[in-house]
Every structure is written in structure tokens, then in C-alpha cells.
N, C-alpha and C positions, 0 to 999 in steps of 0.2 A: 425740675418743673414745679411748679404754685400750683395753689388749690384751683382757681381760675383757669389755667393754662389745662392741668389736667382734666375737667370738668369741659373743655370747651375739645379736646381733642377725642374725647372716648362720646358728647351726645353732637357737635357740632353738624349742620345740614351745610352740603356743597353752596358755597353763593352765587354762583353763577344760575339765572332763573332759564328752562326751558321757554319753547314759544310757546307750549301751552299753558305753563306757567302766567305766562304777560297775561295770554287771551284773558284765561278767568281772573287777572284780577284787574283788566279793563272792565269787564264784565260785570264783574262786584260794582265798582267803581259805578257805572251807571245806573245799575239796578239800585244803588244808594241815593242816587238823586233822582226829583228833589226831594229836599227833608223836610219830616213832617214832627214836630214837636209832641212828643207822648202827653205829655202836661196836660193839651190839649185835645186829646184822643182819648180820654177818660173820663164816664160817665159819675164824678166823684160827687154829685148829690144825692146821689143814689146807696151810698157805702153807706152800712149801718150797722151794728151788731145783732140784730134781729132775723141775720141768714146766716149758709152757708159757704164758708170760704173757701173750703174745697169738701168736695161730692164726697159722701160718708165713704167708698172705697178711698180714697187716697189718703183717710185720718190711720195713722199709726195701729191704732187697736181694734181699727175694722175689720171681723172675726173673731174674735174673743169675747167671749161667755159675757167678759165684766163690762164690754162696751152695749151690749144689750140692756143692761140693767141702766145702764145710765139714763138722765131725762134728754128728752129732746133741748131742753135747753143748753145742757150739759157738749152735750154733743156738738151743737155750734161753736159754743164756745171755744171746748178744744181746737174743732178748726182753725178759728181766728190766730189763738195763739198758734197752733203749727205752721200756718200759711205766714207768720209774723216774721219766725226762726227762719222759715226756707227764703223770705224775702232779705232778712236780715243776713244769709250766707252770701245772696247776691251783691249785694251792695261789697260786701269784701273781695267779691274774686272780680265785679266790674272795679272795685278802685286798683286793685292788683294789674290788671289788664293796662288799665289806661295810662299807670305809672311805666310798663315797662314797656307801650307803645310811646311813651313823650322821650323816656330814655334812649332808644334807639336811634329815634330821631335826632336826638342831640349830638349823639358820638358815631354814627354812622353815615358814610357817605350812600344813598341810594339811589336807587332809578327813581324818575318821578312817576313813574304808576304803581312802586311800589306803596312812595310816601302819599301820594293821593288815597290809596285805601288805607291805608295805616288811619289818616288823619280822619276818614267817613267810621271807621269802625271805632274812633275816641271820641268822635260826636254822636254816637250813637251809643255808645256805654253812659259817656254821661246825662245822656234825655233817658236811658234807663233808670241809673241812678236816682235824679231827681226825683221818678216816677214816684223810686221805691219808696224814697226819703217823705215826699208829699201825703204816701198811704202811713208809712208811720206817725208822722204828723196827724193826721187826720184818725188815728186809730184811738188818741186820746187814752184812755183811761188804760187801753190793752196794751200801749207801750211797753216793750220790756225793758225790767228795770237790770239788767245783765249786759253787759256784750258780749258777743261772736265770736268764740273759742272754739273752736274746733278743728282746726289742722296743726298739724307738725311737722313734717315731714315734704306735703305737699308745700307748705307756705314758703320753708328754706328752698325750697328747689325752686320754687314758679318765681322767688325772687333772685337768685344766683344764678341759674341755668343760663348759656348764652342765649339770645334771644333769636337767633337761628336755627337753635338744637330741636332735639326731637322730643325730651325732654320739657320743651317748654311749651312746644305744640300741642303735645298730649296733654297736659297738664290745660291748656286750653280749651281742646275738645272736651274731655269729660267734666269740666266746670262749665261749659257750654252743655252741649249735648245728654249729660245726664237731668240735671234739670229742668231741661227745656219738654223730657219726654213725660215729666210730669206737668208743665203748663199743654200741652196737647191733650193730655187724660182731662184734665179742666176745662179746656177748651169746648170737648166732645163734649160736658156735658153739660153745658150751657146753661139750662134751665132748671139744674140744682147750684147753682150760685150765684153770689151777687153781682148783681151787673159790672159794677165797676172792678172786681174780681175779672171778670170775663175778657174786659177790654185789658188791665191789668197785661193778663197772660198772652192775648194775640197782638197787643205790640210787641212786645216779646219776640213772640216765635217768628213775626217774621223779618225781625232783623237777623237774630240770632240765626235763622237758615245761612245767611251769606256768611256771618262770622264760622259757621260751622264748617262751608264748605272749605273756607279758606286754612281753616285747622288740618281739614283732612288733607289736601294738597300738598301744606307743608310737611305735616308727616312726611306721607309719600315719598316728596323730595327729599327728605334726610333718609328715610331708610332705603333707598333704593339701593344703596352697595355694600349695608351692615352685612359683618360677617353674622355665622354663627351665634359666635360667642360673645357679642355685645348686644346680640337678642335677647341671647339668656341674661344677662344683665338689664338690659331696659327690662325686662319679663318680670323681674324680681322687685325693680323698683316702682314700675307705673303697679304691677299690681298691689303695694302698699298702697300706693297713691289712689285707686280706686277705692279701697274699706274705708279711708278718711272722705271721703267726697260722700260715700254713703251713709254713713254714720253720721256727716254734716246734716245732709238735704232729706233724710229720711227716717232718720233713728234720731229723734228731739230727746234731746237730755234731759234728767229728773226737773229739772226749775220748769222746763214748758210746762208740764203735770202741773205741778205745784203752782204757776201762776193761773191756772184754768181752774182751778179750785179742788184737784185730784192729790187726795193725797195719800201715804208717802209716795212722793215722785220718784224715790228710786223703784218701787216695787211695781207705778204705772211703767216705767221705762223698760223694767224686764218683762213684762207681758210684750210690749212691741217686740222685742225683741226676740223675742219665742214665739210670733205670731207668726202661724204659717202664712198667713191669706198675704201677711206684708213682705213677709217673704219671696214668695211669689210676684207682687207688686213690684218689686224692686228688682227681682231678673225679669221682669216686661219692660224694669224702663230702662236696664242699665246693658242688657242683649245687643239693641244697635252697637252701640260703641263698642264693646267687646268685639263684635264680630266683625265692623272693620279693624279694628287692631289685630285682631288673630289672623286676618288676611293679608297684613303685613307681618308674620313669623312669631308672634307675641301668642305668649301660654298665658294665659289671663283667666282670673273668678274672681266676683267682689267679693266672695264667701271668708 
């Protein structure tokens, strides 16, 4: 048996869809029209470097001694760059998504309610996309001059996994759903950031709600007959695959510091990194998801 072969036998999900299955992704299907172009749901005259990109709780080293010392300038700053990097992880895991939704479309015969939300949920990655693309354009001078490194593990898998496995699902949820529960933290606080910040994050959340529920379903569907012992196997794997997602979307590497004017960025890095208050933050936002996957047999901590 091939690497593929084996790979699609040990995470593969049954393809035959239940009727509840159909219902919610007729369901999806409608709640997705009509569409509403994000481009244009964004208050971007209003973007400026002179605010808050995300609320002083959701910055890295909110709690720690040395973030007090900082100036308010300072501390914006940061923001922008952090909110830059968590923008910048998106754009990879929406180009990820929408590659291996165009891919299955290609080699896969489906139902057409399957492929009708297939194809709402890749016009809907890509109006995020552009979003993101148009705020880093528009961030001018704060562009980072890096790119987006930060998986390994996750990235060979959400590209090889079959695209019915459970595997690829999850790996969809927690790039949906952990993210997403930091644009609701931003959300909720409205009136500490910037407008176009605001609008930014609640297009967002509420597509990504349908993308999320359609995540959790297909779990469901794959693991409904796992034994045991391919629990404890996915357990072993998605939990790798959670510390990289958090370590992406949470934990900014030395260069964020370093381009916010923080320097040495490795030693701003290890303060987040030992900060409890982020600690914390990160089992607030990363709990949901956990605790439907533990309700499917999965021993899971992003620790």
C-alpha cells in the first residue's frame, strides 16, 4: 500500500452523506446567498496607525511588567504589527482551503449540494482574502518585510490528507474556529479599535460561522465508527497540529517585536511566552474547539 493509499485508509470519512448531512449543507447553501463583497463592507478611510488594532487584552504581553512601561504609542504599535502576522496566517490557511476545495472539484465526482457549497465557501475565502490583501496594502509602511512561516506539520497534512478525512477537517476547524475566537474578543470590544479593524473581523465571523459548522459535521461524519485506537492516533496528531496553530495566531515571533521597534525580539518573544494573562487568553480562545473534539474521543491540550 502507498503513502496516499495508506493515509486515505487509517483518516478517510464514509462518502456516502446522511439526510442530515444534505439538510445543513442545503442550509449553508442558502444562508450564503446573496453575496455580499467584503471589499465593500469595510470602513477603510477610517484605517490609520494612530489606534488600536486589537484591544490591549488580546496584545501578546498584555500582563507583564515590561508591557506597562511601554508608551501608549508603543503599544499601538505593537498591535498593528500583531493584528498584521494574525492577518498574514490567514491569508495562508484561506489560500490552503480554497486550493484543496478547487482540487476536489476537479477529481471528484459529487452531489450538486455538495459542490454548490463547496464553491459559496471558495467565494467566500477569496472576498476574505482580498480583504486581508487590501488592509496590507493599505498598512503601507507596517507591511512586513518577512513571510508566513510558521507550520510544519500542519501544512504537509492540510495539503496531502484526503480531502474527506478527518484529518483535513480538523485541520480546517482549528484554522477556522481558533482564530475566529480571537476576531469575537475584537468584536466585543468595539470601541477600543479601529473602525475598519472592526468591520475587518465581523465579516469574518460571520461567514466563517457556516464554514465552522460545516467543519464540525464533517468530523462527526468521519469519526462516527473510529475505533479506539485511531483516536489515539488522530489524538497524537491533531494535538501537534493545535501548538502550531497556536504558536501561528498567538505567539508572534522575534521579527513582530523587532519590526514594532521592541528590541531583542527574541527576549520580547519569551515574555509572551511565559505570560500567564496570554496564557490564559489562549485557553479562552482555543477551549470551544477542544471541547467539541474531546466530545468526539480526542485527548487534546494546545500546552
Amino acid at each position: 500500500m502507498g503513502r496516499m493509499d495508506s493515509i486515505h485508509a487509517t483518516f478517510a470519512r464514509p462518502s456516502v452523506a446522511t439526510q442530515g448531512d444534505s439538510q445543513l449543507i442545503d442550509q449553508l447553501s442558502r444562508n450564503s446567498s446573496p453575496y455580499h463583497d467584503p471589499l465593500l463592507r469595510v470602513r477603510w478611510e477610517q484605517l490609520n496607525q494612530n489606534s488600536f488594532w486589537l484591544p490591549e487584552p488580546a496584545i501578546s504581553l498584555y500582563g507583564c511588567p515590561e508591557y506597562d512601561k511601554l508608551s501608549l504609542e508603543q503599544r499601538k504599535t505593537l498591535s498593528q504589527f500583531e493584528f498584521l502576522n494574525f492577518i498574514e496566517a490567514g491569508i495562508w490557511l484561506e489560500s490552503l482551503f480554497m486550493e484543496r476545495i478547487a482540487r476536489s472539484l476537479g477529481k471528484q465526482a459529487r452531489n450538486l449540494a455538495e459542490v454548490t457549497y463547496h464553491l459559496h465557501e471558495m467565494r467566500e475565502e477569496a472576498g476574505h482574502s482580498l480583504m486581508f490583501v487590501e488592509l496590507l496594502r493599505r498598512s503601507g509602511p507596517l507591511l512586513p518585510n518577512t513571510r508566513f512561516h510558521r507550520f510544519d506539520i500542519s501544512n504537509v497534512l492540510a495539503r496531502i490528507a484526503p480531502f474527506e478525512s478527518v484529518i483535513f477537517w480538523t485541520a480546517v476547524l482549528i484554522g477556522e474556529e481558533v482564530p475566529d475566537r480571537m476576531n469575537r474578543f475584537v468584536r466585543k470590544h468595539q470601541d477600543a479599535v479601529n473602525p475598519a479593524i472592526f468591520d475587518i473581523v465581523s465579516v469574518h465571523i460571520i461567514d466563517e460561522a457556516r464554514h465552522i459548522a460545516h467543519a464540525k459535521d464533517s468530523i462527526a461524519q468521519a469519526l462516527s465508527n473510529a475505533s479506539p485506537l485511531k483516536r489515539r492516533l488522530l489524538s497524537a496528531i491533531i494535538n501537534r497540529m493545535i501548538r502550531e496553530f497556536v504558536r501561528a495566531f498567538y505567539l508572534p515571533g522575534a521579527h513582530i517585536y523587532e519590526m514594532a521597534g521592541l528590541a531583542p525580539g527574541t527576549a520580547w518573544a519569551q515574555r509572551a511566552r511565559n505570560n500567564l494573562h496570554r496564557s490564559s487568553f489562549i485557553h479562552q480562545c482555543t477551549e470551544p474547539t477542544l471541547r467539541t473534539l474531546r466530545g468526539h474521543g480526542l485527548q487534546l491540550d494546545w500546552k
